[in-house]
N, C-alpha and C positions, 0 to 999 in steps of 0.2 A: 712284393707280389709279382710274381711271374705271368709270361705271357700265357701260360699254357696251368692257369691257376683255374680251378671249377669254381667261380666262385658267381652268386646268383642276385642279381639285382632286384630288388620288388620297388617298383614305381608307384606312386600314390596316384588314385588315378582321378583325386580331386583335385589336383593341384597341378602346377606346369612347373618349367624352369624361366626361373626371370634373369635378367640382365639390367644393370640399373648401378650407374656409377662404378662400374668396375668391382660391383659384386654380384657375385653370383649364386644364388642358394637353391642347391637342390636335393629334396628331401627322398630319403633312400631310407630303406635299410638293408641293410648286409645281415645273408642267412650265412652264418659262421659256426662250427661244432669244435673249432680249433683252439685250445688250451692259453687262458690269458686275452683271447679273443670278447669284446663287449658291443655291445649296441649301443652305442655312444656318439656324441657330435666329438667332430674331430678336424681339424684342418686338411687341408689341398694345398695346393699350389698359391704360391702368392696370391692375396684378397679371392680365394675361392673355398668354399665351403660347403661342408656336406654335414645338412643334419641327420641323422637317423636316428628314427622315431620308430614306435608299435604301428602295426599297420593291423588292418581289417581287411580275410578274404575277397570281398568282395568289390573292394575298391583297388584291387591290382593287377598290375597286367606282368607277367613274370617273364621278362626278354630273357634268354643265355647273355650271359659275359660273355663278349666276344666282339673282335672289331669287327665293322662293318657299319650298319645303321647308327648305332650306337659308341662311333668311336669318340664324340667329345666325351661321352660317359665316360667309356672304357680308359681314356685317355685317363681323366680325373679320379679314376678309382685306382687306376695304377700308379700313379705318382703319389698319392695318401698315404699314411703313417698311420695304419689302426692298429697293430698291436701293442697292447700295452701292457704284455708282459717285458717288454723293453723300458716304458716308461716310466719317470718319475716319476708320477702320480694316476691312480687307477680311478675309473668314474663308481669307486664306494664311498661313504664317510670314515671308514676306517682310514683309507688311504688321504683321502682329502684334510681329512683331520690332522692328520702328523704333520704337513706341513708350516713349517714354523709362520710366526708370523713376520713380515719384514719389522726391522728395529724402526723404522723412520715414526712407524704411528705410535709406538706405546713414547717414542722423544715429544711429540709433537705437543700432545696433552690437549689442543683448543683448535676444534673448528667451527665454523658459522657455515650452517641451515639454509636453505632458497627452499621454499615452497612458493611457486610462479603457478601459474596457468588463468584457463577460461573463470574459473572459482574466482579469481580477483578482479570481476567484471563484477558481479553484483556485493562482491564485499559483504555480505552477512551472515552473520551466523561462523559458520565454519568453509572450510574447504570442500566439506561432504555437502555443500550445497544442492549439486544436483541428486542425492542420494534422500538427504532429508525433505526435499521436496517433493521425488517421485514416491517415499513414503506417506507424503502426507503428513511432516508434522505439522502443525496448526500456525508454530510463527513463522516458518516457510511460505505456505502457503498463503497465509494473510499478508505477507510482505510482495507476494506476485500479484494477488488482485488490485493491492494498493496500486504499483507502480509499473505495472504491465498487461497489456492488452492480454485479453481471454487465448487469443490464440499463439501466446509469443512460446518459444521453445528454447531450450537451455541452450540448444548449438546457437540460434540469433543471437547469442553473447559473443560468440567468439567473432565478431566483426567488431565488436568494440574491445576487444583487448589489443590495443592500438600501440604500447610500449612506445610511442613519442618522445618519452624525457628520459628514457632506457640508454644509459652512457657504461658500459661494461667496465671501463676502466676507474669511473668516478666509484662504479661499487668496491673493485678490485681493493681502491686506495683506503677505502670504509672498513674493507674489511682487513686489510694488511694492518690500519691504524688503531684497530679491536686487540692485537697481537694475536688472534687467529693465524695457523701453519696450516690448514687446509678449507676446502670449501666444495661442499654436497650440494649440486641445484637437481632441482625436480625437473628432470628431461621428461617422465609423463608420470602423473599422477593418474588416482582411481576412474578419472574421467576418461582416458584415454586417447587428451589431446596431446600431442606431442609437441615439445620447444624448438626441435630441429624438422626438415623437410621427412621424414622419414616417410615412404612409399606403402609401408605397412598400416598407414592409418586413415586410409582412403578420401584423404583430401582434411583430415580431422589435424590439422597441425599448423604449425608459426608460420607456414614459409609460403602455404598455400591459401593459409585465411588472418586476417588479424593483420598482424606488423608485417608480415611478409618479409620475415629474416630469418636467419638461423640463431637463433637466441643462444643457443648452445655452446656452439662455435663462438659468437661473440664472447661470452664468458672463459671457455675452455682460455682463448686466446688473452685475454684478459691476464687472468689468471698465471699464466703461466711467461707474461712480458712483466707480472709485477716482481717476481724472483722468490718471492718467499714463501710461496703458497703452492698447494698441490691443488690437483684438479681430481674432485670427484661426482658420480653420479649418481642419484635416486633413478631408482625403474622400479614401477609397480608391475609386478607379474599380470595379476589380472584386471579387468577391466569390470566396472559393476552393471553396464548394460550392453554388453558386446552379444552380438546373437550366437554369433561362434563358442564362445567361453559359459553365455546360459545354454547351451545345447549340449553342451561336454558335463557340465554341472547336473543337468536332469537324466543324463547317462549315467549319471553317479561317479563320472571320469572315468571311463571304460573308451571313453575316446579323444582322443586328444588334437580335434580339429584348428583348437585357439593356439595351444601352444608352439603348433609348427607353421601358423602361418602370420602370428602375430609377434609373441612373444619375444622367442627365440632369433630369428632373423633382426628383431629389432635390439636384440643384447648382443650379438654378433657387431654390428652395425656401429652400435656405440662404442663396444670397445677398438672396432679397428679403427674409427674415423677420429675418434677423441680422443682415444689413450686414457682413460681415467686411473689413476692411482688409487680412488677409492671407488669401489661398486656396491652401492647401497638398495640393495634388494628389498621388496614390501610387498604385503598385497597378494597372500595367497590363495585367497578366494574359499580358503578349506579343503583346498584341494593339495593332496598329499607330494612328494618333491617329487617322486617315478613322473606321474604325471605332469611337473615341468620339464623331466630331465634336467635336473639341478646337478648331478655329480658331474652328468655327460659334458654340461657346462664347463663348470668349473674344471674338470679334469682339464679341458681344453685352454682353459686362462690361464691355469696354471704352468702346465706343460710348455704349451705353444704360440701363446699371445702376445704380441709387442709391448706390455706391460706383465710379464710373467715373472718378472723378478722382484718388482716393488708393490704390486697391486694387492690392494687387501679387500676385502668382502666380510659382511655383515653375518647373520644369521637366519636371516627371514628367505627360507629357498621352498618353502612347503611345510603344511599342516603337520608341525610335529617338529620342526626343529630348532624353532625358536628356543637360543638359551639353553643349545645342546650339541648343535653342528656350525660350521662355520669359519673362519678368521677372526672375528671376533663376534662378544655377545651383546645383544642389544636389550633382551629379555623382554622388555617392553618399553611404551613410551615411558619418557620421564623416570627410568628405572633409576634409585638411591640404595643401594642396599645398606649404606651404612657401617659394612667392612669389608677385608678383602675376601677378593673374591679369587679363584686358582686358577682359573681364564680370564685374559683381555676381555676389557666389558667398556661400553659408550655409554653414557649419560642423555641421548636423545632430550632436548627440550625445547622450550617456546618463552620468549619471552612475553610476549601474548597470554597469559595463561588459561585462556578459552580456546587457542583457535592456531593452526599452523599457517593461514593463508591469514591476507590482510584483511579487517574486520572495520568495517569504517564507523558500525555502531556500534563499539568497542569501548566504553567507559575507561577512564585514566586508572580507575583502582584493580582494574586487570591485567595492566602491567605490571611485572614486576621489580621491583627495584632494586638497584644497582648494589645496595648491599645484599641481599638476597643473591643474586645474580655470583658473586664474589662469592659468599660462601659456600656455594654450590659446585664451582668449580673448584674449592679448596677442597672440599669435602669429596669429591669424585678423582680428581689426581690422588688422595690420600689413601684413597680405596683401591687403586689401582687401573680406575677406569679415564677417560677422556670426556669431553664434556664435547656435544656437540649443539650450538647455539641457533634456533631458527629465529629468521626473522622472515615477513610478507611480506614482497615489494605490492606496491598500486599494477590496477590495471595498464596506468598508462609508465611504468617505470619506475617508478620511486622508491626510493628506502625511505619512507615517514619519519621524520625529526625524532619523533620519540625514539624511533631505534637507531638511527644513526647517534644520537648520545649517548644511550645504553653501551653500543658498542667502542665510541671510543671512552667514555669511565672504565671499560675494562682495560682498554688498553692503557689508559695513565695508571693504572695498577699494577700492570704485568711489567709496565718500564720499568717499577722502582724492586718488584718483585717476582721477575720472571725467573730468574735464578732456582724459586724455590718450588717451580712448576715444569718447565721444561728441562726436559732430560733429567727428573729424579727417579726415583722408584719408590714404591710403598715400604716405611719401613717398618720393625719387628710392630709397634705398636699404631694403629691409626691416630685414636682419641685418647688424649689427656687422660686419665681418670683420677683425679684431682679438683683442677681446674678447667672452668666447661667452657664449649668453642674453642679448644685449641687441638688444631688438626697437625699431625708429624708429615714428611714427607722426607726423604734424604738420599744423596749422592754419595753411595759407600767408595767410590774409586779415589773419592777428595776427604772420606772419612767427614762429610758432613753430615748432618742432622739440623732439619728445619722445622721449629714450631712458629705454626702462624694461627694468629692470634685473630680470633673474629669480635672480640672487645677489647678494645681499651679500658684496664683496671682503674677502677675510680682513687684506690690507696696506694697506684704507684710503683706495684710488684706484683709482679705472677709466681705462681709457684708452680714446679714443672715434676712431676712423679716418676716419668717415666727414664729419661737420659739415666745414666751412668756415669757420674762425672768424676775430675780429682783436679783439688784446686792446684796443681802445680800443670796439669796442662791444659784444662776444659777453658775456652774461650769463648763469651757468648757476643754475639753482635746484634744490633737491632738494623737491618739491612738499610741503607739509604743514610743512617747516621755515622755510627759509630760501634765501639765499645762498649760495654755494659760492666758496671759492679754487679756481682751473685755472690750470693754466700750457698754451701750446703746444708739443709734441711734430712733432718733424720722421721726416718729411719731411712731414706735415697732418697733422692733428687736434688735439685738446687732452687732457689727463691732469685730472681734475675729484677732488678730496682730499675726502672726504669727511667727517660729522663722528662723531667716539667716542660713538656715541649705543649707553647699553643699551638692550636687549630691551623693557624697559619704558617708554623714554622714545620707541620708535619709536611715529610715528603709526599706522604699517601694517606687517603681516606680509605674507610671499610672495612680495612684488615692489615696487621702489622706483622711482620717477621723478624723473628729470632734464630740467627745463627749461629749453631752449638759446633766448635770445633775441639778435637779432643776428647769427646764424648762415644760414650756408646750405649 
């Protein structure tokens, strides 16, 4: 952009320019009629930023571009990068879409869940604590008369989310020892407190009420001193009692007051400060992606972001894309679908099976168990999806015993059988059809083939329908042992004898693996 460029600036005239940690966000839009030309958030100058958003007549004051008054503007508008008929990635779905996804997440196969906040101060129920409350459901309700004053209020929680016994790295080890390769914490859930200081959340966050820490940063930092692990982040778009976000909402979103001075600035924010490898979007209030500027977003992560080359992103950017736009698809919680699928897809789940945040009136027969847990992830890498594991820390820090087991039983599973999870790919067939519980996965560059086995056969041999075999080169192995005698079974397949191993001579509980080499 030249000096001598007509180009016209609209200032919001509800809003200022802040300064605050060496960022700076100031929200513009650019009247543009020029070919390839978007209304889109886009970078500046080193940790400087410009969102531009829809604007409303009536709240702008229209200066000329031009130095003088206005030369930090003018400054920042000329050293910016907005056309993006140059750029690799354009602020549509069509454009966003083509981008591939990086290889690291479909190798990874297993990360572990943090759902933190003010929610694990009173522990019941759900995380939607304050939500089902300010509804009125009935054991809501009846659990604050019991144990709280008439006048006490959801934020009086957050001085008792104290995180005390919160050791970043004691989690780190939990979860490296899970065989987890990455790890999603909730930087802000639906409540709209935030784990890090963030300036956006008007004193509602870690650093300013509660532990008085940057929870975040502990973790990010964590995380990325244990070696094996990636760092990723949940952000809920919108917030369920923000007055800004209900104002935009009874507008029908014809205005977008929440998302420029909350939202966005504080996704900006997380990606420069933290670097996340994973951006796990949630929380779109029904309100459609224009209205987050989700492409303008993303155009910008992708293109220009200090994590643009490895950063993946979920599906959840606005009403309407879930399971349709994205990096990968989440489609919903707890999504299984049972085969493959033609897009990267997560497994979101809980091992909690009521609740994402920590439940302290929680009955034991709501966890779910570690065989369960096993097959689920055998079942979602077969399918071609990733399995992402949540567990609730305590308000004051904790991974609860029950889930710190949980997580390492998986990991004494993936030691003896990670082979047949990381770094494979869905092959031609998921499920056996034959024999039931047995899920395929396999690494065509090594010309393997993995059936893993969610029983152990009471008679001592499985029979397997699907491989290809031929007894002069098919090798099968039962991973962690040995070799296997098979014979072939007509009309295809092979019948694989297993060996009389007790209980205690087996390397692994839950699930067993069979490696077919020579097979197809």
């Amino acid at each position: 952009m030249g000096e001598n460029s007509q180009w016209e600036i609209q200032l919001l005239g509800n809003l200022c320019l802040t300064y605050e940690n060496q960022l700076l966000t100031l929200l513009i839009r650019l009247a543009a009629d020029e070919p390839g030309r978007h209304h889109v958030i886009v970078p500046v100058v080193s940790q400087l930023y410009i969102a531009i958003q829809p604007t409303r007549p009536d709240l702008l004051a229209r200066p000329r571009f031009k130095m003088g008054a206005l030369t930090v503007v003018c400054l920042l508008v000329w050293t910016m990068s907005i056309d993006f008929s140059g750029a690799k990635y354009e602020p549509t779905w069509e454009s966003i879409d083509s981008r591939p996804l990086p290889e690291w997440f479909d190798q990874v196969k297993f990360g572990i869940f943090i759902h933190w906040g003010v929610f694990s101060v009173p522990s019941f129920g759900s995380e939607w604590f304050w939500y089902y409350w300010q509804q009125k459901t009935p054991e809501y309700v009846d659990f604050m008369k019991k144990n709280y004053p008439p006048d006490f209020k959801y934020q009086d929680f957050a001085p008792q989310f104290t995180a005390e016994f919160f050791d970043a790295k004691e989690w780190t080890d939990i979860f490296a020892a899970s065989g987890a390769k990455y790890v999603v914490l909730t930087t802000k859930h639906h409540e709209g407190f935030t784990l890090w200081g963030s300036k956006n959340s008007w004193n509602w966050n870690a650093v300013d009420v509660g532990p008085k820490r940057d929870l975040v940063d502990e973790v990010a930092s964590a995380v990325r001193a244990q070696g094996g692990l990636r760092l990723g982040l949940y952000h809920s778009l919108f917030e369920w009692f923000n007055p800004l976000f209900n104002q935009d909402s009874a507008n029908l979103f014809t205005t977008n007051y929440f998302p420029t001075t909350k939202t966005l600035p504080e996704l900006y924010e997380l990606v420069l400060k933290y670097k996340p490898e994973v951006l796990w979007s949630d929380g779109d209030g029904n309100a459609p992606d224009k209205y987050w500027n989700s492409t303008g977003f993303l155009a910008w992560l992708y293109n220009d972001s200090p994590v643009k080359e490895t950063v993946v992103t979920n599906d959840r950017w606005g009403s309407g894309t879930i399971c349709k736009h994205g990096g990968y698809y989440t489609c919903s919680d707890r999504y299984q679908p049972g085969h493959l699928l033609k897009h990267k897809w997560e497994n979101c789940m809980t091992i909690d099976s009521k609740s994402w945040g920590y439940r302290r009136n929680a009955p034991l027969s709501d966890y779910i168990a570690i065989e369960k847990l096993v097959a689920t992830l055998v079942e979602s890498v077969s399918c071609g999806g990733n399995l992402l594991m949540n567990v609730g820390p305590t308000h004051d820090g904790r991974i609860a015993p029950i889930f710190e087991e949980r997580l390492r039983q998986m990991g004494q599973w993936l030691k003896v059988n990670g082979e047949a999870i990381y770094n494979t790919t869905a092959w031609r067939a998921q499920k056996e059809s034959v024999t039931k519980n047995v899920w395929y996965t396999s690494k065509p560059q090594g010309k393997v083939i993995f059936a893993i086995l969610l029983e152990w056969p009471d008679d001592g041999s499985v029979i397997l329908n699907e491989p290809v075999v031929t007894q002069k080169q098919t090798q099968v192995e039962l991973v962690g042992h040995g070799l296997l005698q098979w014979t072939p079974v007509q009309p295809g397949g092979l019948q694989v004898f297993l060996p009389p191993l007790s209980f205690r001579k087996m390397l692994c509980q839950w699930a067993w693996t069979l490696k077919l080499t020579g097979a197809s």
